[in-house]
FIKOLZA-1660 file (N, C-alpha, C; in steps of 0.1 Angstrom, whole numbers, plus 5000, padded with zeros to 4 digits):
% residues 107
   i   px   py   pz ch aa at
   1 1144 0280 1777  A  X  N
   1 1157 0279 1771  A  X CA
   1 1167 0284 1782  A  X  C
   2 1178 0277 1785  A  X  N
   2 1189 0280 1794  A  X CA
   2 1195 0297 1787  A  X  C
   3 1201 0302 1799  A  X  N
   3 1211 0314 1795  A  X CA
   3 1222 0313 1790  A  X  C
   4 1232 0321 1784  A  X  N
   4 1242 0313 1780  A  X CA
   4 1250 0309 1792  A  X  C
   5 1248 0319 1806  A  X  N
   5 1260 0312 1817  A  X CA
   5 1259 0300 1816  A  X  C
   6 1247 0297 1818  A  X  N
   6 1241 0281 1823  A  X CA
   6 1245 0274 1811  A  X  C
   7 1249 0278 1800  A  X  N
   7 1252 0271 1788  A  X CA
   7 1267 0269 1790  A  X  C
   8 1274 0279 1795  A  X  N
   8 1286 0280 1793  A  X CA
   8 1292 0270 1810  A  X  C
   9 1284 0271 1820  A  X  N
   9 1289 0263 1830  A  X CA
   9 1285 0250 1824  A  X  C
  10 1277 0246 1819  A  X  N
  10 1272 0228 1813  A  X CA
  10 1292 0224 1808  A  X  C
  11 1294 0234 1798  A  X  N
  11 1300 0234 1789  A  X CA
  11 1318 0230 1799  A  X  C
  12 1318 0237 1808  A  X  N
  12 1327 0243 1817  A  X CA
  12 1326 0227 1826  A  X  C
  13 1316 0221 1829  A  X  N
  13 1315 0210 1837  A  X CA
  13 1323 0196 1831  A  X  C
  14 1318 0199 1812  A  X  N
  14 1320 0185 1811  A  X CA
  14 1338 0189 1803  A  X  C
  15 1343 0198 1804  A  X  N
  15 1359 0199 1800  A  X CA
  15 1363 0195 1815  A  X  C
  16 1361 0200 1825  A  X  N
  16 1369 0196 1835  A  X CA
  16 1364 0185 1840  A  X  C
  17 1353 0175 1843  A  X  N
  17 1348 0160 1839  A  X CA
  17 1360 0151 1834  A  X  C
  18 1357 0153 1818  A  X  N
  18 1362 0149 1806  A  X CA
  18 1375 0148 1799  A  X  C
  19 1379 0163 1800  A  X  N
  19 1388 0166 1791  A  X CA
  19 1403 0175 1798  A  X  C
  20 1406 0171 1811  A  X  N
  20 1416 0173 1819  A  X CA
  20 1413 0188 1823  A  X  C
  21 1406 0198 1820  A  X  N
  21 1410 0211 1819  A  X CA
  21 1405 0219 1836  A  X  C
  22 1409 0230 1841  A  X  N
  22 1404 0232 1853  A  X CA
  22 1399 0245 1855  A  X  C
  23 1394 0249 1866  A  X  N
  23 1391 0267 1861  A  X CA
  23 1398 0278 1862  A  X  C
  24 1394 0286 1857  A  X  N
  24 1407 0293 1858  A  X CA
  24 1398 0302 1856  A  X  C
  25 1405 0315 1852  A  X  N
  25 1398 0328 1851  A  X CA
  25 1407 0340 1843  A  X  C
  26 1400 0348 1835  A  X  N
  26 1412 0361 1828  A  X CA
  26 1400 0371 1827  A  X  C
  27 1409 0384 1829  A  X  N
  27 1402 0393 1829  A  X CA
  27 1383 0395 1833  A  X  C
  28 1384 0389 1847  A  X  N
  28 1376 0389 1860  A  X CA
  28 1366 0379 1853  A  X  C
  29 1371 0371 1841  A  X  N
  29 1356 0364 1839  A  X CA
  29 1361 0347 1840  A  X  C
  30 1351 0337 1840  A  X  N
  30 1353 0326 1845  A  X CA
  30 1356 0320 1831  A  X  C
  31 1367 0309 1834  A  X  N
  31 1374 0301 1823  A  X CA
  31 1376 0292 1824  A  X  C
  32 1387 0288 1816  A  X  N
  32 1391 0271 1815  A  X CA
  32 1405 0273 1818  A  X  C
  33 1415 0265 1820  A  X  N
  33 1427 0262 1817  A  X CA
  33 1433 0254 1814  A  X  C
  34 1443 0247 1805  A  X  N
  34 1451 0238 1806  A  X CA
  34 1462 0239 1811  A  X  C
  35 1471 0227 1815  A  X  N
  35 1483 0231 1823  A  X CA
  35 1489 0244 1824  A  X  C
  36 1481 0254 1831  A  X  N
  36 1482 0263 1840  A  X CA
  36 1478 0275 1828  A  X  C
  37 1474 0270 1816  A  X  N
  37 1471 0285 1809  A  X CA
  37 1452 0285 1801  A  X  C
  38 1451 0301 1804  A  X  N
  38 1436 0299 1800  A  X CA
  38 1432 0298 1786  A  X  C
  39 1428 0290 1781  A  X  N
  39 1421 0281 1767  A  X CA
  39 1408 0293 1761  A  X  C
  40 1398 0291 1769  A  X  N
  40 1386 0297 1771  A  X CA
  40 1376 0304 1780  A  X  C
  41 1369 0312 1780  A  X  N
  41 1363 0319 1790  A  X CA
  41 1349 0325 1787  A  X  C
  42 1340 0330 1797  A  X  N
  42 1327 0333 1793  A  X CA
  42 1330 0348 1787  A  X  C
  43 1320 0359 1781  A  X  N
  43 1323 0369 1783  A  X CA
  43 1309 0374 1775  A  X  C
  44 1299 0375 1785  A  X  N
  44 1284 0375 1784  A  X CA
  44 1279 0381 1771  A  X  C
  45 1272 0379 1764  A  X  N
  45 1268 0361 1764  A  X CA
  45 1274 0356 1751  A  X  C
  46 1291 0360 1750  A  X  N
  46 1296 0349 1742  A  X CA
  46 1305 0344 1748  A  X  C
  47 1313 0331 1744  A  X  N
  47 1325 0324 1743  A  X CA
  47 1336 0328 1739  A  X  C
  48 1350 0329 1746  A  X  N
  48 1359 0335 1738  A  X CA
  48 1367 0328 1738  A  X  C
  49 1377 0324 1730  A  X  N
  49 1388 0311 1727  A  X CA
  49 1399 0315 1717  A  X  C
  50 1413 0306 1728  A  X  N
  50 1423 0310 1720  A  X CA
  50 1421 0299 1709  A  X  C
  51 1429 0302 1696  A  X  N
  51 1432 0296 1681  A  X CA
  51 1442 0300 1675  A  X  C
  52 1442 0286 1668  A  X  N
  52 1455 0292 1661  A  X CA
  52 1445 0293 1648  A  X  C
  53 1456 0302 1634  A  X  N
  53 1452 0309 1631  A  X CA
  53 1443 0304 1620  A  X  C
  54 1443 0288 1617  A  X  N
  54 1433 0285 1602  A  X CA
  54 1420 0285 1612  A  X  C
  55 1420 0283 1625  A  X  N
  55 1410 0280 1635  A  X CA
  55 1405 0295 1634  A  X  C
  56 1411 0302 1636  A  X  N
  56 1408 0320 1637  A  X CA
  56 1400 0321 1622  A  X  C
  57 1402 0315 1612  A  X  N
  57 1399 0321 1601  A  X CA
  57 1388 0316 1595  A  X  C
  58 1384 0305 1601  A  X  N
  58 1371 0297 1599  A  X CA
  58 1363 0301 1610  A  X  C
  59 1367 0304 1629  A  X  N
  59 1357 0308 1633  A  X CA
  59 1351 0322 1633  A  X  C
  60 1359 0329 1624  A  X  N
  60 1352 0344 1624  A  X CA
  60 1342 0341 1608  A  X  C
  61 1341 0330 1602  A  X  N
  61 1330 0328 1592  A  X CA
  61 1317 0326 1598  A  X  C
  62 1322 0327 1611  A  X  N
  62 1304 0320 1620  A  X CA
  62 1298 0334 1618  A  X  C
  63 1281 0334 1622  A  X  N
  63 1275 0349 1625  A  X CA
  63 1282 0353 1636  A  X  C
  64 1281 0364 1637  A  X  N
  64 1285 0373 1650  A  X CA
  64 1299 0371 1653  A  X  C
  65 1307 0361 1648  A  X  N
  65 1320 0362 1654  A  X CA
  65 1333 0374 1655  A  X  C
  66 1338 0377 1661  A  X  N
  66 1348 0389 1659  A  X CA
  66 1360 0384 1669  A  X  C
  67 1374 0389 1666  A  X  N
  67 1382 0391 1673  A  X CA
  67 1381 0399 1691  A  X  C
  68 1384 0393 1699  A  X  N
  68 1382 0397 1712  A  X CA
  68 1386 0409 1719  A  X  C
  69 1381 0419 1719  A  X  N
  69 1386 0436 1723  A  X CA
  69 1383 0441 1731  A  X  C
  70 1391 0434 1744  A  X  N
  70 1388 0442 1753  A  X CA
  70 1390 0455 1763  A  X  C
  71 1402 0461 1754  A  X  N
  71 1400 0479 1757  A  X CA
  71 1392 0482 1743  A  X  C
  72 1392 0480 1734  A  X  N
  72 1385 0488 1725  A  X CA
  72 1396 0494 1713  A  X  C
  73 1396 0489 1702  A  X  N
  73 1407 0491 1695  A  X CA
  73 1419 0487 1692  A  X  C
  74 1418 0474 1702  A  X  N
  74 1432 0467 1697  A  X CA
  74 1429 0452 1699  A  X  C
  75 1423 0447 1689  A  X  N
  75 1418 0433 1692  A  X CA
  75 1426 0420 1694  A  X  C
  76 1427 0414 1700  A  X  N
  76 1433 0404 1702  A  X CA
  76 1436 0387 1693  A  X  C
  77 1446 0388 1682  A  X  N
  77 1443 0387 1676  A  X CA
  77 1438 0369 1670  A  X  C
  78 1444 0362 1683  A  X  N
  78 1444 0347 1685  A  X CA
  78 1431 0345 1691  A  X  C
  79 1424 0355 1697  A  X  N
  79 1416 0349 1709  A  X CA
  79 1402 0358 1701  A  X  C
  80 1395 0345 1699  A  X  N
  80 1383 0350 1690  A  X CA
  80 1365 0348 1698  A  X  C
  81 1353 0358 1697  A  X  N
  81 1343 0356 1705  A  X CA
  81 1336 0349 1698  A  X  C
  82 1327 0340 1704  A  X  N
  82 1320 0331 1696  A  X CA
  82 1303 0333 1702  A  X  C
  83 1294 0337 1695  A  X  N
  83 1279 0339 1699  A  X CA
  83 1278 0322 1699  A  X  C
  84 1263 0322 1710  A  X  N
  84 1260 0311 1711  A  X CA
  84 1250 0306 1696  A  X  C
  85 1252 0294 1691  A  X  N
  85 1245 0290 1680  A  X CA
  85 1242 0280 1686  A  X  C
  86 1249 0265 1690  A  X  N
  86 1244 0259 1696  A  X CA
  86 1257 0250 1706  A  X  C
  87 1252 0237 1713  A  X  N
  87 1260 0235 1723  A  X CA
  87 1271 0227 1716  A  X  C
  88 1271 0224 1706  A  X  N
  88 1287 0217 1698  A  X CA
  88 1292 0225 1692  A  X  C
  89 1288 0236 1685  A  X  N
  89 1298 0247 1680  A  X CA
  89 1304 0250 1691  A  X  C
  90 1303 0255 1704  A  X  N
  90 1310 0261 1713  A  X CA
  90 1317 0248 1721  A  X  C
  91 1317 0234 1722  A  X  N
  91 1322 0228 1726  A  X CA
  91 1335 0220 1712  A  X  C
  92 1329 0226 1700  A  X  N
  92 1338 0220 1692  A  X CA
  92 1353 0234 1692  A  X  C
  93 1349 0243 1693  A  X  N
  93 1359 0257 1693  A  X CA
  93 1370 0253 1710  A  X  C
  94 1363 0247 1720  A  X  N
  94 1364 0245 1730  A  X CA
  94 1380 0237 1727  A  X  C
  95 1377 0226 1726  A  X  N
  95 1381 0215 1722  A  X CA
  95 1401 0220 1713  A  X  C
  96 1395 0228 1704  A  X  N
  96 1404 0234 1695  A  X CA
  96 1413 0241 1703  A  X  C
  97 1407 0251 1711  A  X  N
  97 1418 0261 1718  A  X CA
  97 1418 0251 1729  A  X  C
  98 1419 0239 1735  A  X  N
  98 1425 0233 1744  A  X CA
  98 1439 0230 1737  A  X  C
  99 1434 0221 1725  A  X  N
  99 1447 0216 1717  A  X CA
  99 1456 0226 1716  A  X  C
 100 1453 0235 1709  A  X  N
 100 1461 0246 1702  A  X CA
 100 1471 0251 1715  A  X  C
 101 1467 0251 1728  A  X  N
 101 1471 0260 1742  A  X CA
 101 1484 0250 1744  A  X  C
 102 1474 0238 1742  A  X  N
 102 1487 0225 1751  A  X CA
 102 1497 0222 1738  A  X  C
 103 1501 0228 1727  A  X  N
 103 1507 0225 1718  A  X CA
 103 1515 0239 1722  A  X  C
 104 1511 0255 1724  A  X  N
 104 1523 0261 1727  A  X CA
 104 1534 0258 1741  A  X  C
 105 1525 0251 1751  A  X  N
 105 1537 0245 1764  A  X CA
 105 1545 0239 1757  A  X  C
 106 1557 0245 1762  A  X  N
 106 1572 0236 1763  A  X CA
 106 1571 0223 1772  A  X  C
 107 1575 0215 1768  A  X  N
 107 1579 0198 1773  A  X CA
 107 1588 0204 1780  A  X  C
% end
């Protein structure tokens, strides 16, 4: 069975392929971006993704999901981690915080 990196570069290959997006990076770990802002990123060995908030409230129903905290005590409250379950759950979350990102840019 692949690692999740390897899971998450597959994943990372076919958004910027596919789905316009490029890499980018936040808080030293590897990501996505859309027009110039980060969507998603690794953050071993889950997925972490911005959402808006019905998206926030259905993906913290998954196992393991939680709000993203990374000093410790003040969680972030759009940008949710996602454990690996399988490779469309994390490419469907994917997908969502691309939308959701290119919907807060101003035209």
């Amino acid at each position: 069975m692949k690692e999740t990196i390897e899971l998450f570069e597959d994943l990372r290959t076919e958004l910027i392929n596919n789905h316009d997006a490029i890499k980018g990076s936040i808080f030293g770990h590897k990501g996505l971006k859309v027009q110039g802002k980060v969507f998603v990123f690794y953050n071993e060995p889950n997925l972490v993704v911005k959402l808006k908030s019905e998206d926030v409230e259905e993906a913290l129903k998954l196992k393991g999901a939680q709000n993203f905290d990374p000093m410790g005590g003040k969680p972030m409250k759009e940008w949710i981690e996602i454990p690996y379950n399988d490779n469309q759950q994390w490419f469907d979350y994917s997908i969502k915080g691309m939308a959701y990102v290119r919907s807060l840019i101003k035209k």
